[in-house]
C-alpha angles and dihedrals in degrees: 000000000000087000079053090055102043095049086053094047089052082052101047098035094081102035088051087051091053089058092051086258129127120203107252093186131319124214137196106203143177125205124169107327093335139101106207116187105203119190109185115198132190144188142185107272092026141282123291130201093248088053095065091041093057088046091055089045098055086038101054105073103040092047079059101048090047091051098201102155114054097187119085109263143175118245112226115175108181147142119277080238131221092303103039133189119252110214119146136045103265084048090066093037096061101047106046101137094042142109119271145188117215125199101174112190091230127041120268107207083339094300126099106169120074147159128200135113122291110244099173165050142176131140102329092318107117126199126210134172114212113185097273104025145030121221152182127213137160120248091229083058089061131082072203164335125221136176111239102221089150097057094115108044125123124196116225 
């Protein structure tokens, strides 16, 4: 699937670049009975519908005529969100100082859920501070890793 995905990004990279987007990941799933192939795309400012429209749009017919994926799937072109997923090294890269949200798959000191700011990077070890520890865990050890953009929102 990763071969899939990279094949895809090639693809998409430029024609991301030529409407003013970046890739921001870009994800071949299945979920129940069904293949879903996610490119998420980004911008600075934010990302609009019609930006997402025009990507699918430029994407359409060359993903076609590459043929990578020979299952039937379902396109979804979209934005990484407010609390975005990092997931790959320049993700985590680019956000060390800020705020993050950590789901582990096993339990650190009984605990696997954490929230705390992300203070470093290497290699796949990623560090983060939460307000009474410090600790080091490898990508590849957590379901994920999001950034908390909404920590300080209150709702009125």
């Amino acid at each position: 699937m990763a071969n899939v995905t990279e094949k895809i990004w090639e693809l998409a990279e430029p024609l991301a670049s030529d409407l003013g987007l970046s890739i921001w990941d870009v994800r071949y799933v299945k979920e129940g009975a069904d293949w879903f192939l996610r490119i998420f795309i980004d911008k600075e400012g934010g990302v609009s519908i019609d930006d997402c429209v025009e990507m699918t749009h430029a994407i359409d017919g060359p993903l076609d005529e590459l043929d990578p994926i020979k299952d039937a799937y379902t396109l979804e072109v979209s934005s990484p969100g407010a609390e975005r997923a990092l997931t790959r090294d320049e993700h985590f890269e680019k956000y060390i100082g800020s705020k993050v949200m950590v789901k582990l798959i096993r339990p650190l000191d009984g605990k696997r859920e954490f929230k705390g700011i992300l203070k470093g990077y290497d290699k796949g070890d990623v560090t983060v501070e939460t307000d009474d520890t410090s600790f080091v865990f490898n990508k590849k050890e957590a379901s994920y890793v999001k950034l908390d953009d909404f920590d300080d929102y209150i709702a009125e």
